[in-house]
C-alpha positions in Angstrom: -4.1 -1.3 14.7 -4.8 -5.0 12.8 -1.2 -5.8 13.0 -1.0 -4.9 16.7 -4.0 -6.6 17.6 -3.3 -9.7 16.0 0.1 -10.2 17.6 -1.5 -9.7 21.2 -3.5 -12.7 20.6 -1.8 -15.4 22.2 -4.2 -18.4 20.8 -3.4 -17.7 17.5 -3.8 -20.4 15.1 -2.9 -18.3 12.2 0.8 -18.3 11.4 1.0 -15.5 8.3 -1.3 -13.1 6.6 -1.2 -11.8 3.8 -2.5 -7.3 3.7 -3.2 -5.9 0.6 -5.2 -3.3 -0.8 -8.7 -3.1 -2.8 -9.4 -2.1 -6.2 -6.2 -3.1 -7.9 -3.9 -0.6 -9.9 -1.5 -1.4 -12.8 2.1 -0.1 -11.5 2.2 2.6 -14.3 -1.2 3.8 -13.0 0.4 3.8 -9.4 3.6 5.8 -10.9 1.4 8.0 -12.5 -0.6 8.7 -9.7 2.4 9.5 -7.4 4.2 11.6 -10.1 1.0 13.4 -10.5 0.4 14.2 -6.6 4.2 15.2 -6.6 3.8 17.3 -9.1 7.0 15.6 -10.8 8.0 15.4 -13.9 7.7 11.5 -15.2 11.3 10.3 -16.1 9.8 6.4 -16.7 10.4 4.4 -19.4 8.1 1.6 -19.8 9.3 -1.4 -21.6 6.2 -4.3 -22.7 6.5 -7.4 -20.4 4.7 -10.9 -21.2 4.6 -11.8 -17.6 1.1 -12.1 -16.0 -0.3 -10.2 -13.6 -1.0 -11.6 -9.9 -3.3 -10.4 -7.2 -2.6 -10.7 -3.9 -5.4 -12.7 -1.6 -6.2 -11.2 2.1 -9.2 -13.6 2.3 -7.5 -14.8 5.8 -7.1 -11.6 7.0 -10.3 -9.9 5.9 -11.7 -13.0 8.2 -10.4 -11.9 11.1 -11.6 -8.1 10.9 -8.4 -6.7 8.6 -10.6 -3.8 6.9 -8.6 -2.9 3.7 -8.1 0.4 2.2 -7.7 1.2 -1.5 -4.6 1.6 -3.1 -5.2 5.0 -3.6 -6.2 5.6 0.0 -2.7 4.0 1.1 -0.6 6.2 -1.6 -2.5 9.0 -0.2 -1.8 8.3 3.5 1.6 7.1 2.5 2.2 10.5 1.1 0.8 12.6 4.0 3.3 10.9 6.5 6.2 11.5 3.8 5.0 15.4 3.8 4.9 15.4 7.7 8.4 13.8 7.8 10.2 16.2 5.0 8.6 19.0 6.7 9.7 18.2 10.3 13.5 17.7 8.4 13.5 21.0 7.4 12.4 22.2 10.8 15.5 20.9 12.3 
């Protein structure tokens, strides 16, 4: 609904935004999570990495009314529709 409703302003000074999520998760965590709600079986292999971490800023968009969800409300959500989409595949 953001998205749509910011492109139908036409006096938009704004040119990008940035959307991201709150309370930030480490990508294993994020694996983890997903394997875990899949009931999967991890097949990961980490390997160690010296590069920094970086957050993404929404400050912009959080200005203009872009309510962010967590990261674990959007994996869940993503999974719901990926449930509804194999299950309507099978259907067919």
């Amino acid at each position: 609904k953001f998205i749509f409703d910011f492109i139908r302003k036409k006096n938009n000074k704004i040119k990008f935004i940035n959307l991201a999520s709150t309370k930030k998760m480490k990508i294993k965590d994020v694996i983890d999570f997903l394997y875990s709600k899949l009931n999967k079986k991890k097949r990961v292999k980490w390997i160690k990495s010296n590069k920094k971490a970086f957050i993404i800023s929404f400050r912009k968009a959080k200005k203009i009314g872009f309510t962010p969800l967590t990261v674990k409300e959007c994996l869940n959500y993503y999974l719901i529709e990926l449930q509804k989409k194999f299950s309507t595949k099978r259907k067919s």
